[in-house]
Structure formats: C-alpha cells, structure tokens
C-alpha positions in Angstrom: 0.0 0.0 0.0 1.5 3.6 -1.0 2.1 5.9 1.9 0.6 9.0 2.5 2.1 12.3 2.9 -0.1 12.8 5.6 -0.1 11.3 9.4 -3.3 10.0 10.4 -3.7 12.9 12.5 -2.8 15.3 10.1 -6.0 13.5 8.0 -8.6 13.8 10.9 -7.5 17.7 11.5 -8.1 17.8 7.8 -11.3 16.8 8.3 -12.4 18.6 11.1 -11.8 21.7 9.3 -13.8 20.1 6.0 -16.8 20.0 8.6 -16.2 23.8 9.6 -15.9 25.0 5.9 -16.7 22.8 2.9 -15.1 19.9 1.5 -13.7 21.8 -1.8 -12.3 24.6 0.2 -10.2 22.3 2.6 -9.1 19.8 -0.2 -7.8 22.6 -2.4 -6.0 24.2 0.9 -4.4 20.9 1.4 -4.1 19.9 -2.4 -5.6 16.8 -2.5 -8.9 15.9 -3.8 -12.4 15.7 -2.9 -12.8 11.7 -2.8 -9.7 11.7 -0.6 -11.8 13.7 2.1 -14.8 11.5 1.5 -12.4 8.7 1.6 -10.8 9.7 4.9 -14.1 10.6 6.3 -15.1 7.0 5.7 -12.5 5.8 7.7 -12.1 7.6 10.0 -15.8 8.8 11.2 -16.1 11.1 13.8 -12.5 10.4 15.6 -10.7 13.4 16.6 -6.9 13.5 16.8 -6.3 12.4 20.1 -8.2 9.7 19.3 -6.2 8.5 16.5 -3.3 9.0 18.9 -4.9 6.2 21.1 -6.0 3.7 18.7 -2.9 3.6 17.4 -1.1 3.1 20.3 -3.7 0.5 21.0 -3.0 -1.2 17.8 0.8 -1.0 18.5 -0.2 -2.5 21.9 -2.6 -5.3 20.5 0.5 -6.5 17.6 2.7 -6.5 20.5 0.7 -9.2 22.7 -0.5 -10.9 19.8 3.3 -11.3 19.3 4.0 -12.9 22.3 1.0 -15.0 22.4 2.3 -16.6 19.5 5.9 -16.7 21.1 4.2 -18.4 23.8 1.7 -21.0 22.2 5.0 -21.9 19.8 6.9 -22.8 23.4 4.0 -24.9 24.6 4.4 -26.8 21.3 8.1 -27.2 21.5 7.7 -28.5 25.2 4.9 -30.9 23.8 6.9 -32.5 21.4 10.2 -32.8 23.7 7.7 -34.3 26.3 6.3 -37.3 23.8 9.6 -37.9 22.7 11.1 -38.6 26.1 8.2 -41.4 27.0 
C-alpha cells in the first residue's frame, strides 16, 4: 500500500476543518482531492486527533501481545513434542 504524505492525525484535522468550511475549500488548501476527504471521512468517522493518537497506540499494543502470544503458544508446542519424545 503507497504511503501518504499525511499522518493519520494530520488526516482527521483535515477533516475537522472540511466540517467547519466545505469539503472543496479544505481539499484545495491541502491539495488533494475531494474523494480523498470522503475517503478519509469514511475511515475515520467522527474520531478526533487524540483519538487517533490512542488507537494507534492501542494497535501497536494489541501487535505487540498478539506477538508474544504466538511466542508463547509456539513454546507450549516445542515442550509438547520434547515431552512425547522422552516417554
């Protein structure tokens, strides 16, 4: 997926200003085009930037753990198999 030249914060305070004025005044102040706004709007609803701040540190959180889980389940597996081999 290409990246933006935006932050994801930088996006939601692009459209909170699109809800104060219209959507073809803010897109041609930021230079990008109408769908894009639409587009952002779509995703990201009615989050404002400190809430974008905490989901992602909640995603960085959740592909952390999910990390570890996996770390752990693979250990349990390991132990398993050493375990039936030793009987």
């Amino acid at each position: 997926m290409r990246k933006s030249r935006f932050t994801e914060e930088q996006m939601v305070a692009i459209l909170r200003e699109a809800d104060r004025t219209t959507v073809a005044e803010a897109a041609k102040k930021h230079k990008v085009s109408e769908p894009t706004i639409y587009a952002w709007r779509k995703h990201f609803g009615q989050l404002e930037v400190a809430d974008v701040k905490r989901l992602k540190a909640l995603e960085l959180e959740n592909s952390r753990l999910k990390k570890l889980l996996a770390e752990r389940d693979l250990d349990i597996e390991v132990l398993k198999e050493i375990n039936a081999k030793k009987w």
